[in-house]
C-alpha positions in Angstrom: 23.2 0.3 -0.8 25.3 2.8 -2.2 27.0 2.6 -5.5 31.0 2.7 -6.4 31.2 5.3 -9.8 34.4 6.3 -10.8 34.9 9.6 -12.6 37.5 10.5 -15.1 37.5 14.2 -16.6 41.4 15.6 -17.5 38.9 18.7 -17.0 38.9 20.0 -13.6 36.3 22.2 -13.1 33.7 19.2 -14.8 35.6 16.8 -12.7 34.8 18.9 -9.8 31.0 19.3 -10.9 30.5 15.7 -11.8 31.6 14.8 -7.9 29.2 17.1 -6.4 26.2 15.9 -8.7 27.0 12.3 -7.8 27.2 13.1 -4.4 23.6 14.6 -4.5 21.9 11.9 -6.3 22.3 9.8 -3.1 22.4 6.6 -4.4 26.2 6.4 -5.6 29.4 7.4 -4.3 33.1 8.5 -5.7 35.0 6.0 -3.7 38.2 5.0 -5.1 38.8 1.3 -3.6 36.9 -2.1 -5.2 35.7 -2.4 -8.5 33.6 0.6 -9.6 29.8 -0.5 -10.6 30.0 2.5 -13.8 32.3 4.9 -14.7 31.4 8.6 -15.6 33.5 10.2 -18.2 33.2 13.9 -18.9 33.9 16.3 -21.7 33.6 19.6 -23.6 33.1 19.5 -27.0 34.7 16.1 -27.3 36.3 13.4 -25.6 39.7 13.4 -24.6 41.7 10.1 -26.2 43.5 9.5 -22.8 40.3 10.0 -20.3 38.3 7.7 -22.9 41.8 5.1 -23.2 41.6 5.0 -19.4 37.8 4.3 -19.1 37.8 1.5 -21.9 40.7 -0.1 -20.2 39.3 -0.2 -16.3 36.1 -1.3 -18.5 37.4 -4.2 -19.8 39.4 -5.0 -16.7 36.7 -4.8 -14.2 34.3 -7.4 -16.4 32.7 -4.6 -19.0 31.9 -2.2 -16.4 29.2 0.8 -18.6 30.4 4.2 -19.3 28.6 7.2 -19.1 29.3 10.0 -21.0 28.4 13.4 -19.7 29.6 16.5 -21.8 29.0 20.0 -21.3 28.7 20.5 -25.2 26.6 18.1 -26.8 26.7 17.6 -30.7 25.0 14.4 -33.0 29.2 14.2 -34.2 29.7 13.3 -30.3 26.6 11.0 -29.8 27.8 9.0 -32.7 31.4 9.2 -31.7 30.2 8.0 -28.2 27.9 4.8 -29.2 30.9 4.0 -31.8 33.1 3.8 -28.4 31.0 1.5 -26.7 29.5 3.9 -23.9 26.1 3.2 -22.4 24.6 6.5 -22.0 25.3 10.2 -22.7 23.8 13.0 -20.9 24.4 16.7 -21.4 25.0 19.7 -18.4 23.0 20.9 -17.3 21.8 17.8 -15.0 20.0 17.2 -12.6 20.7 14.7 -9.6 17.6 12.8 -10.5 18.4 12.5 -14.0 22.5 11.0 -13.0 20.8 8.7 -10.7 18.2 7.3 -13.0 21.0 6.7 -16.0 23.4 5.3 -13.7 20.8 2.8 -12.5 19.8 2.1 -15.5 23.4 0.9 -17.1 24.2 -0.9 -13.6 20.7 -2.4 -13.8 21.4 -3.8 -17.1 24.8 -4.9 -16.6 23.3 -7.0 -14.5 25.5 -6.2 -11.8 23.5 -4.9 -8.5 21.2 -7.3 -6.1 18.3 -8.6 -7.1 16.2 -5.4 -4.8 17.4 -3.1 -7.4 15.4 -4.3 -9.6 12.6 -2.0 -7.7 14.2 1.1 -8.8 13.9 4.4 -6.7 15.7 7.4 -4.7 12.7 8.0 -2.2 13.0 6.5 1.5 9.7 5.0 0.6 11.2 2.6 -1.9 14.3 2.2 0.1 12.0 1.2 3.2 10.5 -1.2 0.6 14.1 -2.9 -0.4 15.2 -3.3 3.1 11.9 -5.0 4.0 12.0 -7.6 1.1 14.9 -8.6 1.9 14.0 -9.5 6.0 10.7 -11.0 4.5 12.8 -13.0 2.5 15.0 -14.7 5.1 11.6 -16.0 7.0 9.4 -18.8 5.9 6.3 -16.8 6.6 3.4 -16.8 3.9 3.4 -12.6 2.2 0.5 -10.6 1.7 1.3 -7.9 -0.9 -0.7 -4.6 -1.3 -0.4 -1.8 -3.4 -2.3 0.1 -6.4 -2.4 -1.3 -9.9 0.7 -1.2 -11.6 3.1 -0.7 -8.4 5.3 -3.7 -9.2 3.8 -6.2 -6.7 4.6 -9.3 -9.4 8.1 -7.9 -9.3 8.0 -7.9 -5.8 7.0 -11.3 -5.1 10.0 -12.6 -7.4 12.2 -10.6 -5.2 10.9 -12.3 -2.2 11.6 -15.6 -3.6 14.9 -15.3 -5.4 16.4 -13.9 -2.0 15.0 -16.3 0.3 15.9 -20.3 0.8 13.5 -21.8 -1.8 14.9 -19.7 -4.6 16.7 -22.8 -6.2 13.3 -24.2 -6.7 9.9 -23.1 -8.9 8.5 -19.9 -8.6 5.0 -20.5 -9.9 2.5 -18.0 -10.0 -1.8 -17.8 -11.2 -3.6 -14.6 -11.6 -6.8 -15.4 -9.7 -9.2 -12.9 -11.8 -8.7 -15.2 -14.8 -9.3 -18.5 -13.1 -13.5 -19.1 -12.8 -14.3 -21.6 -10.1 -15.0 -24.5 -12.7 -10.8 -24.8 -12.9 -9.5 -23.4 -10.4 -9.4 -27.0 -8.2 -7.8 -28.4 -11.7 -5.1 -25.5 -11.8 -4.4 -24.9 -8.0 -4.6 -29.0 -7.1 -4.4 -31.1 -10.5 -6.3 -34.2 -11.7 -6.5 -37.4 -12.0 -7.3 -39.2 -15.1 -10.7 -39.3 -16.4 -11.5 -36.5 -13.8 -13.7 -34.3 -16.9 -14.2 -34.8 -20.0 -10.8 -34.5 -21.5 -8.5 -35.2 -18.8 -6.7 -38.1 -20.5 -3.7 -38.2 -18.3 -3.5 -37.1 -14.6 -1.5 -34.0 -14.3 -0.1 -32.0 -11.3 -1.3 -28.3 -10.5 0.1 -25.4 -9.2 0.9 -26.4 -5.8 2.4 -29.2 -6.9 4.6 -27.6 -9.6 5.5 -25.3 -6.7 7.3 -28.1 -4.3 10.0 -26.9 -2.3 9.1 -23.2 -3.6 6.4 -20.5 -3.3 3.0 -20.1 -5.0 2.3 -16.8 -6.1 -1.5 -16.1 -6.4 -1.8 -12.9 -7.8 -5.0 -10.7 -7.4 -6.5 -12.7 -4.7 -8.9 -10.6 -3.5 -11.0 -11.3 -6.6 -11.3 -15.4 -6.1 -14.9 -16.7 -5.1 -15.8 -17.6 -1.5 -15.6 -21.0 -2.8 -12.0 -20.7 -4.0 -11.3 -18.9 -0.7 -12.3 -21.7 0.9 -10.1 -24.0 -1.0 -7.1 -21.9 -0.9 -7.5 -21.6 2.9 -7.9 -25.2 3.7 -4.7 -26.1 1.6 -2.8 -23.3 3.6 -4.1 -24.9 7.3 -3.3 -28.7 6.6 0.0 -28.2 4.2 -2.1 -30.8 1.8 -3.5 -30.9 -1.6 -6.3 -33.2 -3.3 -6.3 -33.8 -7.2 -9.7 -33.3 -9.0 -11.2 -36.9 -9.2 -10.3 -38.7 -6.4 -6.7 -39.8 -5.0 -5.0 -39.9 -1.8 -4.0 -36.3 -0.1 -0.6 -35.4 -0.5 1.6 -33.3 1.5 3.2 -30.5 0.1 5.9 -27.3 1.1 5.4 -24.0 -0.3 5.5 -20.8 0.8 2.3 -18.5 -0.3 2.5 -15.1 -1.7 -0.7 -13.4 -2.3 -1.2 -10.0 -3.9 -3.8 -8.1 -4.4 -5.0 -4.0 -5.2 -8.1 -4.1 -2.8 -8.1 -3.7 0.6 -9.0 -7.3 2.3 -9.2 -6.6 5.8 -12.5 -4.2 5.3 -13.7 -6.4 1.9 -16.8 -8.1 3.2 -16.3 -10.5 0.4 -13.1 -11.9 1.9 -12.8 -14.4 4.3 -11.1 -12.9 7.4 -9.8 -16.7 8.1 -8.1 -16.6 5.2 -6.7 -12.7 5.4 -5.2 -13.6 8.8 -3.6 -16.5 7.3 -1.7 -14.3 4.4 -1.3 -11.4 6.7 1.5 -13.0 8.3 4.8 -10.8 6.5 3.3 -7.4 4.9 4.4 -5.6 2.0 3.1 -2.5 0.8 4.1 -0.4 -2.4 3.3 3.1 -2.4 2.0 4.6 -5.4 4.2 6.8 -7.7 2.5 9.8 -6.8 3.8 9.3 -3.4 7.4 9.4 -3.8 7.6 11.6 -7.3 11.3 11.8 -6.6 10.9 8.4 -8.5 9.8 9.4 -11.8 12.6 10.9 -13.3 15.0 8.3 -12.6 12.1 5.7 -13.1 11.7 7.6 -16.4 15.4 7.3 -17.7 15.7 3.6 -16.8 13.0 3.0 -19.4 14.8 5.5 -21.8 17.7 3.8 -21.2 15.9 0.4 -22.0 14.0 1.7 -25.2 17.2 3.2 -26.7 18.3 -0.3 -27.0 15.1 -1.8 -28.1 14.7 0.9 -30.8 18.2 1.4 -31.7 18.0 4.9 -30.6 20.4 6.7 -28.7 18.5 9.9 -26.8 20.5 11.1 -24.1 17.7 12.8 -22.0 13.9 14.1 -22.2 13.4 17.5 -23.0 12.5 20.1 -20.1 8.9 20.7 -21.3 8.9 16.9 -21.0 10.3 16.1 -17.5 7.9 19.2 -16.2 4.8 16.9 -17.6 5.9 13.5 -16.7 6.6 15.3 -12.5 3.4 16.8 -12.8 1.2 13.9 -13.9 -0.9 12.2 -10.8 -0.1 8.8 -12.8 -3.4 6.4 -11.8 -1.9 3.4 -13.6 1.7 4.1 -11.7 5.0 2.7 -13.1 3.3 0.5 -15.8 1.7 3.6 -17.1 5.2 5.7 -16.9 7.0 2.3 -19.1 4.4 3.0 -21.5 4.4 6.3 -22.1 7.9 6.6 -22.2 8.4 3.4 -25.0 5.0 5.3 -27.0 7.9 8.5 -27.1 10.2 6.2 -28.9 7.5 5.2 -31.7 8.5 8.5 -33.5 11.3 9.5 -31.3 12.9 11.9 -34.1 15.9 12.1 -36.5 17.6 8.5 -35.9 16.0 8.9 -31.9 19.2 11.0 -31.2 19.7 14.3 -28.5 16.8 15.0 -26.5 13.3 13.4 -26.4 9.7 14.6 -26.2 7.1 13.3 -25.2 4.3 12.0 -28.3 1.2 14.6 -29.0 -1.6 12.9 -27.7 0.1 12.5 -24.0 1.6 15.9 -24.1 -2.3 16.9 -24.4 -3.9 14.7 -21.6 -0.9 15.5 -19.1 -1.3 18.9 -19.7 -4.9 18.7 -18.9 -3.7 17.1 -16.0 -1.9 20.0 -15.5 -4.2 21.8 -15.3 -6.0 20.3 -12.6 -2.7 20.5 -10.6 -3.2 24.2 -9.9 -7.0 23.1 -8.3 -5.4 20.7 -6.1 -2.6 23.1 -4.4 -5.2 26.2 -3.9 -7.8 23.4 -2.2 -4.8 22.0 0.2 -3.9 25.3 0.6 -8.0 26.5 1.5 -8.1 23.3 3.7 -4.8 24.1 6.1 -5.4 27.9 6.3 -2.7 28.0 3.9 -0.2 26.3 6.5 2.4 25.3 3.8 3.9 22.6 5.8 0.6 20.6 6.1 -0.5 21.6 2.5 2.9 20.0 1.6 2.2 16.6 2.7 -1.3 16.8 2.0 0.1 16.8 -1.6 2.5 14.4 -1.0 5.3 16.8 -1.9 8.1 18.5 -0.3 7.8 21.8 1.0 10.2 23.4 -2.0 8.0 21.1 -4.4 5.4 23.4 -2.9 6.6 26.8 -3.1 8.4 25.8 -6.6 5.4 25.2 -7.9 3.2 27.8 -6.4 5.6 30.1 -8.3 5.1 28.6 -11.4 1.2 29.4 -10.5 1.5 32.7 -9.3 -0.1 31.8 -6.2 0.5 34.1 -3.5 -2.1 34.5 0.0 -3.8 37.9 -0.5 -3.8 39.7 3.0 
């Protein structure tokens, strides 16, 4: 879904550039009917009192829509001067379209005002594929498997699923399965009765139960026993759960969401009964090495989030800094990205303002990464007979990703 942004420059040649930059980050447009979703404000050297006027006023009218403040000449006098107006984020030209994107997501995002999928932030097709599949998952009743790598957002995902679909006025309740050993999980999954074990001095409900009406959200299911598979399966076939210690069966209506990291249809360690019974509705989340066009934008949402947290107000990573964070492989995926990027605003510099950089110790291990990168393009190249297209997406990359970067390298096919 594309995004409304107004911008507002007495400038013309920035008003001019701002349009064409918001017009390439693809995810927002410079329509002029409805109520704008952000506004982008731009300057020189420092705002002009009428454009800024204008921009408060539509703000306040149009339920506290954010301002973003992009200026061609950035100063500490203007950051200040731009946090003292109320604005959400400041970015400096030069700026790229990834960069625009990821800041106006990230003020939109925490305004609050965009659908629930943009929560799942992301440029690439591959995520877009990814929101427009939640959301016809979500208008079925079907049971969700979820796969993905570690740290891909499949938790996030499963709370999209059920805030969009019919049972999101009731409980969401969700178990990690790797924590549960098979001594509780009948307890946590079903409930007990009284006097069911030592201890249980009331009966009390379990997570099916809690769940009535809703969905069940068993996290990392492919690491449950064979006994708990069994459990979990026969719930699923009959629609009916047992407490621990006795007691009639009782009916019950959720919907299941499983997720998991391994692959379950070639795990001999899962029940194939049970994988056909989750397999119904598939979602799959691609790793963040597979759509880098991600990480910048990914990157400045969390800037965005940790300037508030910290009380910071950084307006962009430095260039040495968005090089590192594009060339990273990043094994541990968003989760690893959030954490990096809030470890940058332990010691972010003076009061966290202008640019930021990225802390010592993960300059050193992404540039050791780095390093590795220059391996991995000469052995795609070697393996397609240095056919560029197919060494492209071998890499995962674009073909300009490609030749940018075998430029930076120096890499060039001796005759």
């Amino acid at each position: 879904m594309s995004l409304t942004v107004l911008v507002i420059s007495e400038d013309r040649d920035l008003h001019e550039i701002l349009l064409r930059l918001l017009a390439m980050t693809g995810i927002a447009n410079a329509d002029s009917e409805g109520s704008p979703a952000a506004i982008l404000l731009g300057c020189r050297k420092q705002i002009a009192k009428n454009d800024l006027a204008a921009a408060q006023a539509l703000a306040r009218n149009g339920h506290r829509i954010p301002i973003i403040l992009v200026t061609s000449h950035g100063s500490e006098n203007l950051a200040v001067e731009a946090l003292r107006a109320g604005i959400a984020n400041y970015l400096r030209l030069p700026l790229a379209a990834a960069q625009l994107s990821g800041a106006i997501e990230s003020v939109v995002h925490a305004k609050g005002a965009r659908t629930s999928t943009d929560r799942i932030f992301g440029v690439s097709l591959a995520i877009q594929s990814v929101k427009t599949h939640i959301q016809r998952i979500a208008s079925c009743s079907s049971n969700v498997l979820i796969t993905g790598e570690t740290g891909t957002g499949k938790e996030l995902a499963a709370d999209l699923v059920h805030r969009q679909s019919s049972r999101a006025a009731k409980p969401l309740i969700a178990l990690n399965c790797a924590a549960i050993p098979d001594s509780l999980l009948e307890s946590e999954l079903f409930g007990f009765e009284r006097g069911a074990f030592t201890g249980a001095h009331a009966a009390q409900d379990g997570k099916f139960k809690l769940a009535a009406g809703g969905t069940v959200f068993l996290d990392e299911i492919g690491d449950l026993s064979p006994y708990a598979q069994a459990k979990v399966l026969r719930t699923i076939e009959t629609g009916e759960i047992q407490r621990l210690g006795g007691g009639l069966p009782q009916r019950i209506d959720v919907r299941v969401i499983a997720a998991t990291n391994k692959n379950l249809e070639t795990d001999p360690n899962f029940r194939r009964d049970l994988y056909f019974r989750l397999n119904v509705a598939r979602i799959h989340l691609p790793s963040l090495r597979e759509r880098k066009e991600d990480i910048l934008p990914l990157a400045n949402s969390f800037r965005a989030e940790f300037n508030a947290a910290f009380g910071c107000s950084s307006t962009a990573f430095t260039a040495t800094a968005q090089e590192l964070l594009l060339a990273h492989e990043w094994p541990g995926n968003i989760r690893e990205l959030r954490n990096i990027v809030e470890a940058a605003f332990i010691d972010p510099g003076p009061n966290g303002a202008g640019e930021i950089d990225l802390p010592d110790p993960f300059q050193k291990a992404l540039q050791s990464s780095k390093g590795g990168e220059l391996e991995r393009i000469l052995l795609a190249l070697s393996r397609t007979h240095w056919n560029r297209s197919r060494a492209a997406e071998e890499l995962h990359w674009s073909r300009m990703t490609l030749y940018r970067k075998m430029a930076r390298y120096k890499i060039t096919q001796l005759s």
